[in-house]
N, C-alpha and C positions, 0 to 999 in steps of 0.2 A: 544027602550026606553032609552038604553042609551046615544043616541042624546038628548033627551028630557031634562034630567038629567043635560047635559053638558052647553043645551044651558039657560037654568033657572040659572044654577049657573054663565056665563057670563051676563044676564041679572040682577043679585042681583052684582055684580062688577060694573055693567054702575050705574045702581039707588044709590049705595056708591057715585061714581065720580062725578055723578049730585049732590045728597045732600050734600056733602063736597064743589064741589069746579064747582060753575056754571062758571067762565073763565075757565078753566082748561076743563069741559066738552065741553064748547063751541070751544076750539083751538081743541078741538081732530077732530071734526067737517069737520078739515080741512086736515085730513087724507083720503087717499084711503078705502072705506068700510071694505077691509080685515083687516086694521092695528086698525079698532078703537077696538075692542074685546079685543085682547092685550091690549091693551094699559090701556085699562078698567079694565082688570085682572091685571096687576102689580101697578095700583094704587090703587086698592082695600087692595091690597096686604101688602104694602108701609103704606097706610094709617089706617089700623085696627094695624098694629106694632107701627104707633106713637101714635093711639089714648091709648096703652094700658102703655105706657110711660109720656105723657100727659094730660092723663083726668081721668086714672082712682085710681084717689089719694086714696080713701079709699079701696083699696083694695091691697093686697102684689105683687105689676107691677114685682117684679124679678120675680116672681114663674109667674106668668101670661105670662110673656116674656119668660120664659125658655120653657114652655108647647105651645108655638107658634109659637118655635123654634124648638123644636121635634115632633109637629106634623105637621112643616113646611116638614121636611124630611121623613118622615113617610110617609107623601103625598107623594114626591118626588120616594119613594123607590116602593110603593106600584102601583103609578100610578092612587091614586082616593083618596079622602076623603069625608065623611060625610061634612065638613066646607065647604060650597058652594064659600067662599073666596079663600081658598087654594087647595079646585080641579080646580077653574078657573086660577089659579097661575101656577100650576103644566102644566097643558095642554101646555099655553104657555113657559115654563120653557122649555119641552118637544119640543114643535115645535121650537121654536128658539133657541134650544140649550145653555141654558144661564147657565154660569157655575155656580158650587155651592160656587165659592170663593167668586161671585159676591152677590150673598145672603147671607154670611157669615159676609165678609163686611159691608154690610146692619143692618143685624140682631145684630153685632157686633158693630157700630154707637148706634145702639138705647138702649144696653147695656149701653156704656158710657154714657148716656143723662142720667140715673138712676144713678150715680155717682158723674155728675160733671157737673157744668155751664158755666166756662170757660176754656180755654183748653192754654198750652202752644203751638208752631208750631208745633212742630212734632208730638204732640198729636192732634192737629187742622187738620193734613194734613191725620191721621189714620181715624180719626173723619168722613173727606169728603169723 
């Protein structure tokens, strides 16, 4: 059953990356069958971090982004989560080995977007 589990929560990733972004879904298209699921799980991933930075104005986005950031790791540590976004994250995080500096990076990008709209370079270059 815990296939079952795994494969719903990659399937609510693919239905994110359709309803955000039908090019973006469409070039994944053009991936080898194995690679589209990742690719699904880190955009889902990618893109619930910007929408809570971006869209969701009345509500306190630091506290929202700190709590999506520990139980971004929470996931990571445990190996499953209840958020169908971030056990589809975790899984691939897991199979391809993607280090934690590389979400930290991430996670840390979308920190400063809560702060700040334009960037000097080497804030610009932290930034990307």
């Amino acid at each position: 059953m815990l296939s079952l589990y795994r494969d719903t929560n990659f399937s609510i990733s693919r239905l994110i990356t359709r309803k955000y972004s039908t090019s973006f879904s469409l070039g994944i298209l053009a991936f080898q069958p194995s690679f589209r699921a990742p690719i699904y799980s880190i955009y889902g991933f990618v893109r619930y971090a910007d929408e809570i930075v971006d869209t969701f104005h009345d509500f306190d986005k630091a506290l929202l982004l700190d709590e999506f950031r520990r139980d971004t790791y929470l996931a990571l540590e445990r190996g499953i989560s209840l958020n169908p976004v971030l056990d589809a994250f975790v899984q691939t995080v897991r199979q391809y080995e993607i280090g934690t500096d590389l979400i930290d990076a991430f996670l840390d990008s979308m920190a400063m977007d809560l702060r700040q709209v334009t960037y000097a370079q080497d804030s610009y270059e932290t930034y990307i």
